[in-house]
N, CA, C and O atoms as a GROMACS GRO file, in nm:
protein
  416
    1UNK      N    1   0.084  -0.117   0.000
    1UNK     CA    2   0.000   0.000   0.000
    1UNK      C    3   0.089   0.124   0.000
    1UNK      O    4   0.197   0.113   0.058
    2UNK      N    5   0.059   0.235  -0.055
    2UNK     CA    6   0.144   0.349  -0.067
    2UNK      C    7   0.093   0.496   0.045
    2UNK      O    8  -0.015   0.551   0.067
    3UNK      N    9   0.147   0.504   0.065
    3UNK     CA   10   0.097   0.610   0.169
    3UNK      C   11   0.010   0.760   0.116
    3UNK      O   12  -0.084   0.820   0.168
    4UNK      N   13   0.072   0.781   0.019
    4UNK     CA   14   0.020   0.917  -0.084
    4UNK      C   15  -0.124   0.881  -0.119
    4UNK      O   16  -0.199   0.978  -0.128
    5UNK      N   17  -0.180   0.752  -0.141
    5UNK     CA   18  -0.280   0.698  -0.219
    5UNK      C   19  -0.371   0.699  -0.101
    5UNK      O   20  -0.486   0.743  -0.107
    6UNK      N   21  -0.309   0.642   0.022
    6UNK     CA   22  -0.421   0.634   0.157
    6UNK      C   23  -0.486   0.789   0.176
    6UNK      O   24  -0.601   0.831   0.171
    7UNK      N   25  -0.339   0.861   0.204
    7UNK     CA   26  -0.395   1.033   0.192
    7UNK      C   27  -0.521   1.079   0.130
    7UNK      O   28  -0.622   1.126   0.183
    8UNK      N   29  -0.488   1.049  -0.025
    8UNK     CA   30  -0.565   1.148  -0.149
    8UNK      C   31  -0.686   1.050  -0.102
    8UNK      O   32  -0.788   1.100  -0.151
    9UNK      N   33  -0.727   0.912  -0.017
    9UNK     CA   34  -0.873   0.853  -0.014
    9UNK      C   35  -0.916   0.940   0.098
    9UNK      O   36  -1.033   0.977   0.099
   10UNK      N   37  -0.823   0.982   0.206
   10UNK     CA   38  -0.848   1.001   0.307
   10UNK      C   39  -0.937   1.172   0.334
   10UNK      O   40  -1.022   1.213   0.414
   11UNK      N   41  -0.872   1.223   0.234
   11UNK     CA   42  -0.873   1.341   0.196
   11UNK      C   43  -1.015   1.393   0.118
   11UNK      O   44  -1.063   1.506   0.118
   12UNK      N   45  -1.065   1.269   0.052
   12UNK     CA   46  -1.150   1.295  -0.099
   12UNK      C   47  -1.285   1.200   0.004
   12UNK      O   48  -1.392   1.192  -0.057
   13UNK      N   49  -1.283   1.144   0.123
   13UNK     CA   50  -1.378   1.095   0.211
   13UNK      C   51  -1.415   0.956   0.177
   13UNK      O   52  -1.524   0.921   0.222
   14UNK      N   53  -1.336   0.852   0.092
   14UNK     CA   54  -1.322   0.760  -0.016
   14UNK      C   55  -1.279   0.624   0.133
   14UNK      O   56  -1.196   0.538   0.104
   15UNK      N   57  -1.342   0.623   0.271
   15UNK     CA   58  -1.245   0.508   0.378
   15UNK      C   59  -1.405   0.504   0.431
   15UNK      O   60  -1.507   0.572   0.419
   16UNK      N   61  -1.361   0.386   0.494
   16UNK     CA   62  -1.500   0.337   0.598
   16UNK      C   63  -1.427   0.273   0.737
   16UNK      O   64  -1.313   0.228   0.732
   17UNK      N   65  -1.484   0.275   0.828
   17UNK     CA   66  -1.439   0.192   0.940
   17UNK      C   67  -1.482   0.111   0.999
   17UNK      O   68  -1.600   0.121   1.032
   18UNK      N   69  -1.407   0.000   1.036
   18UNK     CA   70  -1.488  -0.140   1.039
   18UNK      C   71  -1.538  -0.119   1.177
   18UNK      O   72  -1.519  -0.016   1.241
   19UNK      N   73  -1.621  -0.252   1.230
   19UNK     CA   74  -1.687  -0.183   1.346
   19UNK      C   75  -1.592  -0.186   1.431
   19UNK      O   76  -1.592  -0.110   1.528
   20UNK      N   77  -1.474  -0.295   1.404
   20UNK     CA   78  -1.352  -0.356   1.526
   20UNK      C   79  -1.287  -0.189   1.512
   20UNK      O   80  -1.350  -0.127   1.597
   21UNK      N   81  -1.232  -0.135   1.473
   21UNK     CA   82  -1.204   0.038   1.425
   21UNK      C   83  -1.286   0.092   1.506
   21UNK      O   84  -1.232   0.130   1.610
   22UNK      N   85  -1.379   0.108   1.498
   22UNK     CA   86  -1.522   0.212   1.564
   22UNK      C   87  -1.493   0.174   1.727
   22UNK      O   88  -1.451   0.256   1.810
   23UNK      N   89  -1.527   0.012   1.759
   23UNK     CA   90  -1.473   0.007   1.881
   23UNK      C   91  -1.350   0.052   1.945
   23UNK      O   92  -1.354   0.112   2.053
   24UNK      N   93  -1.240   0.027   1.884
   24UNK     CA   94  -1.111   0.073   1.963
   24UNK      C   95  -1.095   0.253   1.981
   24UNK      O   96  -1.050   0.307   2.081
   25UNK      N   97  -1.145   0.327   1.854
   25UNK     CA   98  -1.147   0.461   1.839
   25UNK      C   99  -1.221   0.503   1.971
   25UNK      O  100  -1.188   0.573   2.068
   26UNK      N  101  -1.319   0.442   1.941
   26UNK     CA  102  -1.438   0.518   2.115
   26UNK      C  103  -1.326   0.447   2.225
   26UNK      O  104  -1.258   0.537   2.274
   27UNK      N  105  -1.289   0.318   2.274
   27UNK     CA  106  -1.212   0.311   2.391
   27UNK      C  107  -1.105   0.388   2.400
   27UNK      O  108  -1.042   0.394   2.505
   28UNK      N  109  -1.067   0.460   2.287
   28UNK     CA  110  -0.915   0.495   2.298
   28UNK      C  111  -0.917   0.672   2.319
   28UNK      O  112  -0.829   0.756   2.336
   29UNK      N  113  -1.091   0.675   2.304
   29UNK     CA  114  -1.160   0.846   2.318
   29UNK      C  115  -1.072   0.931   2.217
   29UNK      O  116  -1.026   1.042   2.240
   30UNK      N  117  -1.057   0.852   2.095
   30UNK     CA  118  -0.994   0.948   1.975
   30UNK      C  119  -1.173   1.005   1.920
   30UNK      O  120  -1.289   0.965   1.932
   31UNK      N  121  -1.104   1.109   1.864
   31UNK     CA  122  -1.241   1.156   1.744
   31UNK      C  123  -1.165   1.125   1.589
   31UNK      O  124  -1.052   1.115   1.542
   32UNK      N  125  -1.342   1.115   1.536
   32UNK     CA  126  -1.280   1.127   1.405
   32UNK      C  127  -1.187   1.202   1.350
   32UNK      O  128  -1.107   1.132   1.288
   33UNK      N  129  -1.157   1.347   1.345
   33UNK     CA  130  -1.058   1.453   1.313
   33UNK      C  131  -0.939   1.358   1.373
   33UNK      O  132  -0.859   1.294   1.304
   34UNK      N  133  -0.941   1.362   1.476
   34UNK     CA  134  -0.785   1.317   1.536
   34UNK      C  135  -0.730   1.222   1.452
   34UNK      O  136  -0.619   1.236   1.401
   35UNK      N  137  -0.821   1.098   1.429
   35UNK     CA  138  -0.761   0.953   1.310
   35UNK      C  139  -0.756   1.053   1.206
   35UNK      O  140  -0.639   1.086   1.185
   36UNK      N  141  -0.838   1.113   1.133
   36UNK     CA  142  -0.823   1.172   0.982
   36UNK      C  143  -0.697   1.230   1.033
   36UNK      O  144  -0.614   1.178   0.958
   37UNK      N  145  -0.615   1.327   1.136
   37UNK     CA  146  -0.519   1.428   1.154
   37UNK      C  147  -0.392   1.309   1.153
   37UNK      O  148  -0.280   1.351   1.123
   38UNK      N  149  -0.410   1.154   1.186
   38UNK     CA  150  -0.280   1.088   1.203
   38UNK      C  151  -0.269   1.034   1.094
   38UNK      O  152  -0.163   0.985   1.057
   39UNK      N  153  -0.372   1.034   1.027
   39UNK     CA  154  -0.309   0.976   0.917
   39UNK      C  155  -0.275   1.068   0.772
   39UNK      O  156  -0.209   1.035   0.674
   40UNK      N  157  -0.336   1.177   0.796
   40UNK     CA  158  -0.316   1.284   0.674
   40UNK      C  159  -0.154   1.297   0.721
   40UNK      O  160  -0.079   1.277   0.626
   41UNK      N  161  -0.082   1.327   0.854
   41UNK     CA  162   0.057   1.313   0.868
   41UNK      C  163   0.120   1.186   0.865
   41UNK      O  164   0.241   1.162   0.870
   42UNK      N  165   0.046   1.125   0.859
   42UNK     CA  166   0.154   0.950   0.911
   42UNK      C  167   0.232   0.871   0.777
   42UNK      O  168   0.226   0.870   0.654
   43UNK      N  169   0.302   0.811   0.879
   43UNK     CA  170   0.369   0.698   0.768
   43UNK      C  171   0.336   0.609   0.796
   43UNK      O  172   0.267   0.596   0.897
   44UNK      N  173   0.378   0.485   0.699
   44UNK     CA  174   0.377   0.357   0.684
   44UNK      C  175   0.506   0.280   0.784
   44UNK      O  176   0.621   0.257   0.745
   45UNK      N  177   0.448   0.250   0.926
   45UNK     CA  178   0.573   0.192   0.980
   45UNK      C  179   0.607   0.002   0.945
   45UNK      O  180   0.715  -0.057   0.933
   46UNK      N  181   0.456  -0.054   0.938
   46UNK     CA  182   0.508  -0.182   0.882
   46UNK      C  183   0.366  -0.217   0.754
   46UNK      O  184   0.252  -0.170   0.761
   47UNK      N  185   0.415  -0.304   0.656
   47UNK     CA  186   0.354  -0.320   0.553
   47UNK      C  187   0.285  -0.464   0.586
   47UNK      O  188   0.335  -0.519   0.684
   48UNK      N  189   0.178  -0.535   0.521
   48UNK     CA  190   0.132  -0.661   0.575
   48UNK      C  191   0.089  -0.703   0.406
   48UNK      O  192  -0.017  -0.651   0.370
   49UNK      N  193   0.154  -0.784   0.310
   49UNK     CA  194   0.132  -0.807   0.182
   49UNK      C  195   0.000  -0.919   0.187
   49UNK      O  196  -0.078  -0.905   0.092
   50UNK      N  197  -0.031  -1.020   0.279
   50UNK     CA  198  -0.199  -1.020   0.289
   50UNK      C  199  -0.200  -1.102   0.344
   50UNK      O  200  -0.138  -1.199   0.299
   51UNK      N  201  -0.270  -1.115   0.472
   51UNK     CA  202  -0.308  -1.185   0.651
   51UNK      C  203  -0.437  -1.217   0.618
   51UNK      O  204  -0.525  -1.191   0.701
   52UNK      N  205  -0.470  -1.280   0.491
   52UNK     CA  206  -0.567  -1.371   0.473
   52UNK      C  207  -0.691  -1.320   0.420
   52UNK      O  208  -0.778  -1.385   0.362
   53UNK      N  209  -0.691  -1.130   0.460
   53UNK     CA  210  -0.822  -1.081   0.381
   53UNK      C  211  -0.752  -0.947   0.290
   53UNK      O  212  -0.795  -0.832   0.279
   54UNK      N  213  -0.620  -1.011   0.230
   54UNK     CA  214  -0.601  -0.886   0.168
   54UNK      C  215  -0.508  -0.817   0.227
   54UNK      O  216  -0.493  -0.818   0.349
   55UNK      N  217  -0.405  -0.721   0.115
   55UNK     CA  218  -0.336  -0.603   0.136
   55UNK      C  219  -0.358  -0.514   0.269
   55UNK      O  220  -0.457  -0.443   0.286
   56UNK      N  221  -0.261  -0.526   0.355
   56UNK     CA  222  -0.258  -0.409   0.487
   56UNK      C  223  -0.169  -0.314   0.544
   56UNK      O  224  -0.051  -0.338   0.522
   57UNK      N  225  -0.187  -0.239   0.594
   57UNK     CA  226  -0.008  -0.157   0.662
   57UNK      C  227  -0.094  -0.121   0.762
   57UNK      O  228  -0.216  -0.134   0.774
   58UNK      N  229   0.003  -0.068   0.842
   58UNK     CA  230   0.012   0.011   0.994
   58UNK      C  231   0.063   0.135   0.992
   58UNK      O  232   0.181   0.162   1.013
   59UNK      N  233  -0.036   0.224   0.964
   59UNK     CA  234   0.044   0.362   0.943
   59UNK      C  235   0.052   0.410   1.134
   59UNK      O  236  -0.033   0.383   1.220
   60UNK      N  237   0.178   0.486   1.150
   60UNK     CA  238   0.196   0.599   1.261
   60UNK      C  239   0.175   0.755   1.191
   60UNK      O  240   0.209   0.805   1.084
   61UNK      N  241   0.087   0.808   1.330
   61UNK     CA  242   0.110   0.945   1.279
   61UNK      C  243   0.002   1.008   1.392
   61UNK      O  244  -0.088   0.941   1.441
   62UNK      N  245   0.022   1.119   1.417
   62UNK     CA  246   0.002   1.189   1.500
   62UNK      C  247  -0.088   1.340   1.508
   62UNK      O  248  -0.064   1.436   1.434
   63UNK      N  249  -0.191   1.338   1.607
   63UNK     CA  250  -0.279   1.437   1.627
   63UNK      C  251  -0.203   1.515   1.735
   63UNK      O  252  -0.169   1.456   1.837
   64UNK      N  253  -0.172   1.656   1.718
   64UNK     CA  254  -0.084   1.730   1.776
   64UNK      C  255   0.013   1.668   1.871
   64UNK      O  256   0.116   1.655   1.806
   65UNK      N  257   0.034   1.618   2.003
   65UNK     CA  258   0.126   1.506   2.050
   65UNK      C  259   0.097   1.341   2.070
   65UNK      O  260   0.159   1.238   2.096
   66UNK      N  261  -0.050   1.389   2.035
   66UNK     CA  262  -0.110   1.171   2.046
   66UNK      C  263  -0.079   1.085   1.930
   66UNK      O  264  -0.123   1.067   1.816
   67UNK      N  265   0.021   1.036   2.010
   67UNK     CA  266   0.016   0.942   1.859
   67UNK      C  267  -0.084   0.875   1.852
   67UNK      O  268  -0.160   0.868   1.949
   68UNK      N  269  -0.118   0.789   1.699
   68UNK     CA  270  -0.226   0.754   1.636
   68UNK      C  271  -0.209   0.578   1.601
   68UNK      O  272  -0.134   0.589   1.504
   69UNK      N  273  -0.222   0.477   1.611
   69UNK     CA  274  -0.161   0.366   1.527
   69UNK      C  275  -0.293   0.349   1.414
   69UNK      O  276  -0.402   0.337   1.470
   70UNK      N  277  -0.295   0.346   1.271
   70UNK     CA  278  -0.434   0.289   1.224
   70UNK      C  279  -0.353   0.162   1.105
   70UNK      O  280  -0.272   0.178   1.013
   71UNK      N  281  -0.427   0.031   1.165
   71UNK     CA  282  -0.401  -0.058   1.059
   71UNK      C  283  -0.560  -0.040   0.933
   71UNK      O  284  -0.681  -0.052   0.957
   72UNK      N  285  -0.487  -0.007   0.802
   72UNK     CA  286  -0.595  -0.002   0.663
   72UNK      C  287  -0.564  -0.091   0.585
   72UNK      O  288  -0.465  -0.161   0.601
   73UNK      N  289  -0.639  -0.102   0.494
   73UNK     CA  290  -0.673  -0.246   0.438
   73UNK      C  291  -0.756  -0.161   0.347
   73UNK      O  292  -0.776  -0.043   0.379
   74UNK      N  293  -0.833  -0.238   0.175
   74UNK     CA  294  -0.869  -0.204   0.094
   74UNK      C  295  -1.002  -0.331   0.134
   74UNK      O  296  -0.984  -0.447   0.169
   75UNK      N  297  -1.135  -0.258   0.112
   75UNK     CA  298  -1.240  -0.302   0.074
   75UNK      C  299  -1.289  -0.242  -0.044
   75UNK      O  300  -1.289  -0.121  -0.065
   76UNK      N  301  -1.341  -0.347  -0.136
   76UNK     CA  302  -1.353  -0.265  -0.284
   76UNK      C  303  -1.269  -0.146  -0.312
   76UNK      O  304  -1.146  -0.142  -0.311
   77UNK      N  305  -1.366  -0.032  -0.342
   77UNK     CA  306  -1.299   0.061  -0.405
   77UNK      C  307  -1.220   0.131  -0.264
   77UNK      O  308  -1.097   0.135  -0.258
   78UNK      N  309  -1.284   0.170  -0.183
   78UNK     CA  310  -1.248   0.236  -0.053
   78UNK      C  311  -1.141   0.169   0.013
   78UNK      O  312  -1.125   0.047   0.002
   79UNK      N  313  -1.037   0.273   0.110
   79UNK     CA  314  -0.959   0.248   0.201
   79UNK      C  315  -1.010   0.210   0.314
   79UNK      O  316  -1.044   0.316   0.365
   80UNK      N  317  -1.054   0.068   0.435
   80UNK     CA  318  -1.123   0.051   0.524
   80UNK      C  319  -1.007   0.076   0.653
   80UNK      O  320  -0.893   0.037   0.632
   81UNK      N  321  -1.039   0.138   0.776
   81UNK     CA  322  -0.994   0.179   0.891
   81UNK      C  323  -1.010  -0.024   0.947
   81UNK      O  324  -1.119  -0.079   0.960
   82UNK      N  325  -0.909  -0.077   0.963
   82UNK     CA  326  -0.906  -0.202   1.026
   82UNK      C  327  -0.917  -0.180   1.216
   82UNK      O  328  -0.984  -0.213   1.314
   83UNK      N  329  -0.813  -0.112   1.180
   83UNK     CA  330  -0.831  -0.056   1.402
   83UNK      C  331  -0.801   0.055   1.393
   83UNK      O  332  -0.771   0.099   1.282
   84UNK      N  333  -0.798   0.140   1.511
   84UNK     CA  334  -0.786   0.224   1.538
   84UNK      C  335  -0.718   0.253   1.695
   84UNK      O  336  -0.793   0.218   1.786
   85UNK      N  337  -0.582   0.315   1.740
   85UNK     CA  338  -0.581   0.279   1.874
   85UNK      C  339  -0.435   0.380   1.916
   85UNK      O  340  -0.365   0.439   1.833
   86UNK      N  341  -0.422   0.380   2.014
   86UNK     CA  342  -0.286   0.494   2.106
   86UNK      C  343  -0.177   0.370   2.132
   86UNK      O  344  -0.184   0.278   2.213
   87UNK      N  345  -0.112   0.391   2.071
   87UNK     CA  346   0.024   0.245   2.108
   87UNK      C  347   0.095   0.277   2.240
   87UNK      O  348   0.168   0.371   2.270
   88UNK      N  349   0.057   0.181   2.305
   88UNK     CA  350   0.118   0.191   2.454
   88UNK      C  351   0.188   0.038   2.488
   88UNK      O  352   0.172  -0.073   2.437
   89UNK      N  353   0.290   0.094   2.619
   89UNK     CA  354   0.356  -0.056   2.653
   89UNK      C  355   0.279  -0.116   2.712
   89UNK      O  356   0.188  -0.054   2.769
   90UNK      N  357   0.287  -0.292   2.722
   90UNK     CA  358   0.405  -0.310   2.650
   90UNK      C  359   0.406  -0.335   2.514
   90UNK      O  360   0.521  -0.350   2.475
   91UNK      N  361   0.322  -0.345   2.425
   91UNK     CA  362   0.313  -0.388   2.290
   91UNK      C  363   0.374  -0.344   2.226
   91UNK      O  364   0.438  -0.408   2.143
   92UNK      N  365   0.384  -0.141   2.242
   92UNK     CA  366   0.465  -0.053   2.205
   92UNK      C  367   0.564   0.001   2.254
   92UNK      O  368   0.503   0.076   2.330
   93UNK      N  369   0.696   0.030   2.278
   93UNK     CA  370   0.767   0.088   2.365
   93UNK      C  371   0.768   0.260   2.305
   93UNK      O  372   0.795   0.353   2.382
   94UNK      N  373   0.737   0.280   2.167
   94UNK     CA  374   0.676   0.413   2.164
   94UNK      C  375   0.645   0.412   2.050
   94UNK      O  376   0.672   0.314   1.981
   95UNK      N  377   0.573   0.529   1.996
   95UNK     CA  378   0.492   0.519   1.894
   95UNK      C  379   0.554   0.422   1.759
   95UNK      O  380   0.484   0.376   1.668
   96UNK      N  381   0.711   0.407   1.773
   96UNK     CA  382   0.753   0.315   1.610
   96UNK      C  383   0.851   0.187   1.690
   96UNK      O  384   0.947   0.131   1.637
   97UNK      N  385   0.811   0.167   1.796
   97UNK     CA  386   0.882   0.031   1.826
   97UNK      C  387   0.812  -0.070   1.922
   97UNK      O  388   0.770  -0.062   2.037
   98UNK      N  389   0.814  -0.141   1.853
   98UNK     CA  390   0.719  -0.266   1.926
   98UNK      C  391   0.822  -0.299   2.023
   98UNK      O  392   0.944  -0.286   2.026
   99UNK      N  393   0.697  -0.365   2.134
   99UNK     CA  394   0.753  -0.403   2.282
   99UNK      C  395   0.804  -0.527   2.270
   99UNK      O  396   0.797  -0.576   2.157
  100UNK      N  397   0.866  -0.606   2.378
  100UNK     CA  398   0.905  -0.753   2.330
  100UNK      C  399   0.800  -0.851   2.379
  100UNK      O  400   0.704  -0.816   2.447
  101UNK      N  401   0.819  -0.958   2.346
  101UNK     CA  402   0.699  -1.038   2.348
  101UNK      C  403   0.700  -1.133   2.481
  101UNK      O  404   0.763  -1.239   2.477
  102UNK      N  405   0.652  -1.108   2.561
  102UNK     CA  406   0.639  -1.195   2.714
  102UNK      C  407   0.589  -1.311   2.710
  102UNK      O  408   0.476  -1.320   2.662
  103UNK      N  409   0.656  -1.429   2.758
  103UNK     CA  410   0.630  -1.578   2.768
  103UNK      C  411   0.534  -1.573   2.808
  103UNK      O  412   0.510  -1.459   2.846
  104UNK      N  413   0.418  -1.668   2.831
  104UNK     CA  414   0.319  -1.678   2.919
  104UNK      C  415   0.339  -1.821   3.010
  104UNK      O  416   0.258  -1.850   3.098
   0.00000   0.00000   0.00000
């Protein structure tokens, strides 16, 4: 996925969000503006070539100091919001580095 292309959907109102998206956005008390604001700045920190339903990435990017994580994915024509969420430890150790993975 290219990052310029997520923009110009993001931009032109061309994305939907899945409900798993809708849920994490309300727990995570982002607003819509804030996801549209991380990702009109964000990059592409990891790419996912297809986890069984298709093309994905993980863009970072940030609403004035919150960072943003949104994994997107392509449904039909539209860019779909997969999650939506604030990367915290331990999963994240900060917004572009994943935490390490704890035995259970």
């Amino acid at each position: 996925m290219d990052i310029e292309d997520i923009k110009e959907y993001i931009r032109n109102d061309q994305y939907l969000y899945s409900l798993h998206a809708e849920t994490e956005r309300k727990a995570d008390e982002l607003t819509f503006a804030q996801v549209e604001n991380a990702l009109l700045n964000g990059t592409i920190l990891e790419q996912y070539p297809d986890t069984g339903r298709g093309e994905s990435c993980l863009i970072v990017g940030f609403d004035a100091e919150t960072p943003v994580h949104v994994i997107c994915g392509w449904r039909g024509t539209r860019i779909a919001l997969i999650t939506v969420y604030i990367p915290t430890p331990p999963k994240f150790i900060d917004p572009w580095t994943r935490g390490s993975v704890s035995d259970e």
